[in-house]
N, C-alpha and C positions, 0 to 999 in steps of 0.2 A: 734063692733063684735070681739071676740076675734080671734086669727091666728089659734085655732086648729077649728073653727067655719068658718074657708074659706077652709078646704080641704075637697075634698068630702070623702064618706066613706072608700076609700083605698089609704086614705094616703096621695093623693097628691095633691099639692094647686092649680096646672095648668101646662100648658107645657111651658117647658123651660130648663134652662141651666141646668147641675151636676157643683156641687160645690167638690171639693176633698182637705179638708185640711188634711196632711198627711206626712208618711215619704216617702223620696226619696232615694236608696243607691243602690247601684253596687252589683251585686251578682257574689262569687267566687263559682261555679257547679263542683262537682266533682263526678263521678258516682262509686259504690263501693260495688260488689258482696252482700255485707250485711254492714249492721251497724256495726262498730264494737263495744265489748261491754267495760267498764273500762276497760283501760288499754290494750287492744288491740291495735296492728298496723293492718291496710291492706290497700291493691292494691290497689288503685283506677287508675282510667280512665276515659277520654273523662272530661278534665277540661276546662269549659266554664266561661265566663265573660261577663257580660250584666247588663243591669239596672232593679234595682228589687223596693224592698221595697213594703208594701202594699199599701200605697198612690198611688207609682205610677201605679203599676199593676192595681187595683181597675178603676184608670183613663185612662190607655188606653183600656180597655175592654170595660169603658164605648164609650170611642170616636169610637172604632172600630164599635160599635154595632149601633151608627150612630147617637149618643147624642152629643150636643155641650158640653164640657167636659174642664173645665180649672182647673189645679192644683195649691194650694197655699203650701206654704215648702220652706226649707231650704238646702241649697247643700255647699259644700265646695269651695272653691278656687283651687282644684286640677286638674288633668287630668280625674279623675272617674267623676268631675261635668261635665267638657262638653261633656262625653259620655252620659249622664244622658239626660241630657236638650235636646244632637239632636237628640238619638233615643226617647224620650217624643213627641217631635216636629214633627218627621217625622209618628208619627202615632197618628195626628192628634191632640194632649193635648197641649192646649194653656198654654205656661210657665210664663206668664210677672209677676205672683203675686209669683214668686218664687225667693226667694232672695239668691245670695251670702254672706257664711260671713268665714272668716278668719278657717283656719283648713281643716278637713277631712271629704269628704263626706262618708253618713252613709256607710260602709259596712256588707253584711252579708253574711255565710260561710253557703253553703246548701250541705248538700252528699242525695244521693238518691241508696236505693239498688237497686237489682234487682227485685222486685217486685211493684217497683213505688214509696213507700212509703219511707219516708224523715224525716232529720229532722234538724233545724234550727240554728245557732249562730247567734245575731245581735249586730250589733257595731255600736250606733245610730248616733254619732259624731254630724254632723250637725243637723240633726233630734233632736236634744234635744236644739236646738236655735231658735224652732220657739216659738214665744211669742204672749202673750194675744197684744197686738197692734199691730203684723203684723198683727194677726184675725180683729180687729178692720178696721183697714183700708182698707183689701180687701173688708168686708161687707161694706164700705160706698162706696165702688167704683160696686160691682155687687151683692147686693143687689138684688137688681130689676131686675137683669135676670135670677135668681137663681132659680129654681123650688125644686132642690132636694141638701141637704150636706149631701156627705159621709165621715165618718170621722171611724179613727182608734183608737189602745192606743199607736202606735209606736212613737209618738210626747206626747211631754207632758201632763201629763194625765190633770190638771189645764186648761189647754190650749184648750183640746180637749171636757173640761167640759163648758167653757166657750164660745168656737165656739158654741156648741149645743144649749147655751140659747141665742146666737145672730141668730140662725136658728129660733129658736121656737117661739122666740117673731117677730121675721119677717115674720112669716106665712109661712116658708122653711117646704119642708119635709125632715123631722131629720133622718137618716139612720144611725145603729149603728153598725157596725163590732167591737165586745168586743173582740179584739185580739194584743197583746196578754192579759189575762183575768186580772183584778184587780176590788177590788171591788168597787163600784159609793156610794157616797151621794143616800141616802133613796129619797132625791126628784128629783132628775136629770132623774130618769123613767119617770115619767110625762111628760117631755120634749121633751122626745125619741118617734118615729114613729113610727119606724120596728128594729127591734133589733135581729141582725143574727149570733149567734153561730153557732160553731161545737159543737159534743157531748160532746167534752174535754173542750171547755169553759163552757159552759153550765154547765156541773156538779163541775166544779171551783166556779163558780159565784154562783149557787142555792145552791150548799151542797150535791145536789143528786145525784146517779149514772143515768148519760143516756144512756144505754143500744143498746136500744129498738126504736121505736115506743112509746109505754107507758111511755117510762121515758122521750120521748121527749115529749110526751103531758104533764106532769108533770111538767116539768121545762117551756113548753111555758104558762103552766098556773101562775107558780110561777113569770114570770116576768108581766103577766097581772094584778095579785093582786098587784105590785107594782108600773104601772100605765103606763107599756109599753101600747101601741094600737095597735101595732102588734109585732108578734114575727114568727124568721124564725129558725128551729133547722135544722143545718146538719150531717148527716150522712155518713162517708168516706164511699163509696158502699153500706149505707142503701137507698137511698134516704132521704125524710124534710119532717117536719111537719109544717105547717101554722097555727097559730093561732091567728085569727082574725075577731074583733068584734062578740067574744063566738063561732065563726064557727072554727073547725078545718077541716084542708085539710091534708089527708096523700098522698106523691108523691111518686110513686117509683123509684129506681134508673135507671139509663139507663145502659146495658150490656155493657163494652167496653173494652176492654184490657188495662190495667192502664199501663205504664210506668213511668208516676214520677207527682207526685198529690203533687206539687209544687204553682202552680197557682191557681191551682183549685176553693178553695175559693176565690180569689178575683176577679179571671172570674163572677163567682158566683156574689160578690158582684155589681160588677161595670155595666155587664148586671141588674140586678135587677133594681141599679138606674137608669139605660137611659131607661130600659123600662118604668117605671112612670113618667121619666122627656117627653117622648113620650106620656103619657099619656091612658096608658096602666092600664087597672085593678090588682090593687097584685098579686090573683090567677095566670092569665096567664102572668103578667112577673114573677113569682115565675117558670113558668115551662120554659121560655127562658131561663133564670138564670142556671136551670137545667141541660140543653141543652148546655150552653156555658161550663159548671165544667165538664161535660159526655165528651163533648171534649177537652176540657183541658189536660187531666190527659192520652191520647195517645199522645202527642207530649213534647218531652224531653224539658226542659228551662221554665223559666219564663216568661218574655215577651212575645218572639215569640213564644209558645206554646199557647197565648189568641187568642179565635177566632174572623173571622168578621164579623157582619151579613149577609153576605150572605155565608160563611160558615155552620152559625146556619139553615138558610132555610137550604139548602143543609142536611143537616143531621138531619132536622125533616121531611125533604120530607120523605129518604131513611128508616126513621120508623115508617112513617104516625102516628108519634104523635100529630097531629095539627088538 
């Protein structure tokens, strides 16, 4: 029987572990009236330091939310790694398949205006040391307890091509965060499960503007004719569109006062995976998912801005979305 022939129809092969091969890196937060534009200076305040990268973010959202959750990655020999590894560790993400190698763990530079919205520098350092046989090696060691991989393009893109066909041909369910966007081999969609843009990768990767609604259904059809099986499109305050197995689902957003949509997506992501590694239908972890970015995106920082499941109760009680 082949592996895409052991998962039922949303995705996923059975309950069990989240797999996160990914980047791991130190985020410097600096908050700053507005963006400034070329060649501007300004103000900033309230400079924060924590552990970011979307591998790791992705992994503690998913641990928080109550998935056994181990991260594989690359970290430097400096001071920024063993910040890295004990706040990973202390919120649950099992580190051991993550290795030290010689230099600088990844950093990335985030400013966030006043209106919440951000925007990025990353400096992969280590993150660009993970290699096709560390992937090798962690699958021959968890494999077998692996129900769901989440994977990024923060790490090498080779690498992160080649984790996905050791998911697929293991019967893994493949999770694709195409961020930041670059474009894949024509057959590596095949391979792919769920595959979750924003509207700005989305329209990098397909060619189209995503707008809308419409142009999210657009683009999640565009990655279906290329052989994704599900596709999730995000919306910064539009809500997502799901589409999967020819059904689309439009979500709406949740109203919340945004301060810094930093996380956001990989709240996003990393909920989505533990809800199908729990064994959760797409549809309704697509709206926990929901539920974890909606809150996200009121609590300033990276990390500690991801919530924990019983956070998420708590805040679908209070809008009887459930």
């Amino acid at each position: 029987m082949s592996a895409r022939h052991d998962r039922d129809p949303d995705g996923a092969r059975r309950r069990g572990d989240v797999l996160v091969i990914g980047s791991i890196s130190v985020d410097v937060s600096v908050s700053t009236p507005h963006l400034p534009k070329p060649g501007e200076t300004v103000i900033g305040a309230g400079v924060e330091i924590g552990t970011g990268g979307k591998g790791a973010n992705q992994a503690v959202a998913a641990a928080r939310y109550g998935a056994r959750t181990r991260i594989a990655g690359c970290v430097g020999d400096d001071a920024f790694a063993e910040l890295a590894l004990t706040e990973l560790g202390e919120s649950g993400v099992d580190v051991s398949e993550v290795l030290r190698r010689n230099g600088g763990t990844g950093l990335a530079q985030i400013r966030t205006d006043a209106s919440g919205e951000n925007d990025i520098v990353v400096a992969p350092l280590a993150n660009a040391l993970v290699t096709r046989e560390q992937v090798d090696e962690v699958f021959s060691r968890v494999a077998g307890d692996t129900a769901v991989l989440l994977v990024q393009l923060e790490i090498p893109v080779d690498v992160a091509l080649h984790a996905i066909r050791r998911a697929h041909d293991a019967g893994i369910c493949v999770i694709l965060d195409p961020a930041p966007a670059f474009p894949l081999p024509e057959e590596m969609w095949s391979s792919i499960d769920i595959v979750t843009p924003n509207e700005t990768e989305a329209a990098a990767i397909t060619g189209e503007p995503v707008d809308d609604a419409a142009g999210s259904e657009a683009a999640a059809e565009w990655f279906a004719r290329k052989g994704a099986r599900s596709s999730i499109i995000t919306r910064a305050g539009g809500g997502a569109t799901l589409l999967t197995d020819g059904v689309t689902i439009e979500y709406p957003p949740h109203q919340v006062r945004a301060v810094d949509s930093t996380a956001a997506g990989d709240a996003f992501a990393g909920v989505l995976a533990a809800s199908i590694a729990l064994g959760m239908p797409l549809p309704r972890a697509v709206e926990e998912a929901m539920l974890a970015g909606a809150l996200t995106v009121t609590r300033r920082g990276a990390l500690r801005s991801i919530p924990t499941k019983h956070t998420i109760d708590e805040f679908a009680a209070d809008r009887e979305v459930r």
